[in-house]
C-alpha positions as CSV (number, residue, x, y, z in Angstrom):
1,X,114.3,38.7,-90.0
2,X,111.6,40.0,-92.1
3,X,110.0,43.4,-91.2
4,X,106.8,43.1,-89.8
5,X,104.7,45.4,-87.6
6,X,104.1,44.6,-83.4
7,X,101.0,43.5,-82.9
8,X,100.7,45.8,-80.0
9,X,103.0,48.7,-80.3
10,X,102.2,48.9,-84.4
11,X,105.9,49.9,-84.9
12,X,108.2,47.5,-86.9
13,X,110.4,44.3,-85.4
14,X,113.1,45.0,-88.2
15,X,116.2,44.6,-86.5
16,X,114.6,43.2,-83.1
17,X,117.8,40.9,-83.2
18,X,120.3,43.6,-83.4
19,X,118.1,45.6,-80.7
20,X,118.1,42.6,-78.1
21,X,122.2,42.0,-78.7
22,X,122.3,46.0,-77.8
23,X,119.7,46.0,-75.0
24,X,121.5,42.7,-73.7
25,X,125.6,43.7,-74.1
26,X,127.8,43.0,-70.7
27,X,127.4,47.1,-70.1
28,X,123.8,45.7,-68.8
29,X,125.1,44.1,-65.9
30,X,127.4,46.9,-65.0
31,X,125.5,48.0,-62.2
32,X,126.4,51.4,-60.9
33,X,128.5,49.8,-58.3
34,X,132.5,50.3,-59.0
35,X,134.9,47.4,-58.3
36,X,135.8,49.7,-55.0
37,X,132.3,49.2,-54.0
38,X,132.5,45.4,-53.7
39,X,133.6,45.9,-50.2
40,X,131.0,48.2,-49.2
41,X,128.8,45.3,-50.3
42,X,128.2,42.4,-47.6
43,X,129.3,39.6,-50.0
44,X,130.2,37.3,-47.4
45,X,126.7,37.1,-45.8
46,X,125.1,37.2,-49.8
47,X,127.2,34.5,-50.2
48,X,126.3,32.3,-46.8
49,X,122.8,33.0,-47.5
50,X,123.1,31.3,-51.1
51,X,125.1,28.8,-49.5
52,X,121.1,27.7,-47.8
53,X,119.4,28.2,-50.4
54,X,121.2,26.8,-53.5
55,X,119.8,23.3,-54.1
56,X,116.1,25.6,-54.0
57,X,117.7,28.6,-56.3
58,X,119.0,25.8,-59.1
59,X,115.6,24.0,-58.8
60,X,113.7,26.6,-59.7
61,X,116.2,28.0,-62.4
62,X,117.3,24.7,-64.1
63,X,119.2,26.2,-66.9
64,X,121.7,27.2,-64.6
65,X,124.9,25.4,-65.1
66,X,127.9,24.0,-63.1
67,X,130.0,27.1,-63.8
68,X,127.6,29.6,-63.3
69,X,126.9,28.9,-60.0
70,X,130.8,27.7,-59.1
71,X,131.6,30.0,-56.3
72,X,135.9,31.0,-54.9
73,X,136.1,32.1,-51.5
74,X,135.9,36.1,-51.8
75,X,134.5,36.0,-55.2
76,X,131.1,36.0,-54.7
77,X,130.3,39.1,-56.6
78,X,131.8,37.0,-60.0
79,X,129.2,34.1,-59.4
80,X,126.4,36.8,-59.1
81,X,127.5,38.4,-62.1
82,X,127.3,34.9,-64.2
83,X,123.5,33.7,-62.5
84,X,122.8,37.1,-64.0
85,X,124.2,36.6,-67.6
86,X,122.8,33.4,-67.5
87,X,119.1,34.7,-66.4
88,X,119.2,38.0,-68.4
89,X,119.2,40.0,-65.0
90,X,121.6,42.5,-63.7
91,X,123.7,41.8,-60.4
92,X,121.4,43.8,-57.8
93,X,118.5,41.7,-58.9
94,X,120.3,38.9,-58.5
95,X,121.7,40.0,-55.3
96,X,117.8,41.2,-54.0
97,X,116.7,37.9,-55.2
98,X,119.2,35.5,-53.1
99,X,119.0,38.2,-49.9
100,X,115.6,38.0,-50.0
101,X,114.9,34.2,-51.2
């Protein structure tokens, strides 16, 4: 990539790349929640509710493949995880988003 300056911020793009690879590792999506935590977490009713709204949820985000959304009984939390790899979100946005859909 060759350096250039923003256009807004004036400060140079050099390494932009390298900063969006860092800014977007699998750390990112390691919400402050523990795997002990998952049970704290109402999974089961996340998981009924995306059950409704699926067909809507994959409409509106097309690029969403087959096995991001495949879901195993009791392993909700893993298909969250991969909707929010796949949309560059972490797992409680994902989660607000399908609660609150």
């Amino acid at each position: 990539m060759d350096e250039q300056n923003d256009e807004f911020t004036g400060q140079s793009n050099y390494n932009r790349e390298e900063d969006y690879d860092t800014e977007h590792s699998n750390d990112e999506y390691e919400d402050t929640v523990s795997e002990d935590d998952y049970e704290s977490i109402d999974y089961q009713n996340l998981e009924d509710k995306w059950y409704a709204i699926e067909d809507e949820y994959r409409a509106r985000y097309a690029d969403l493949t087959e096995d991001d959304v495949a879901v195993t009984s009791g392993s909700f939390h893993e298909t969250v995880d991969r909707i929010g790899r796949r949309r560059g979100r972490t797992r409680r946005e994902i989660r607000t988003e399908i609660e609150n859909w």
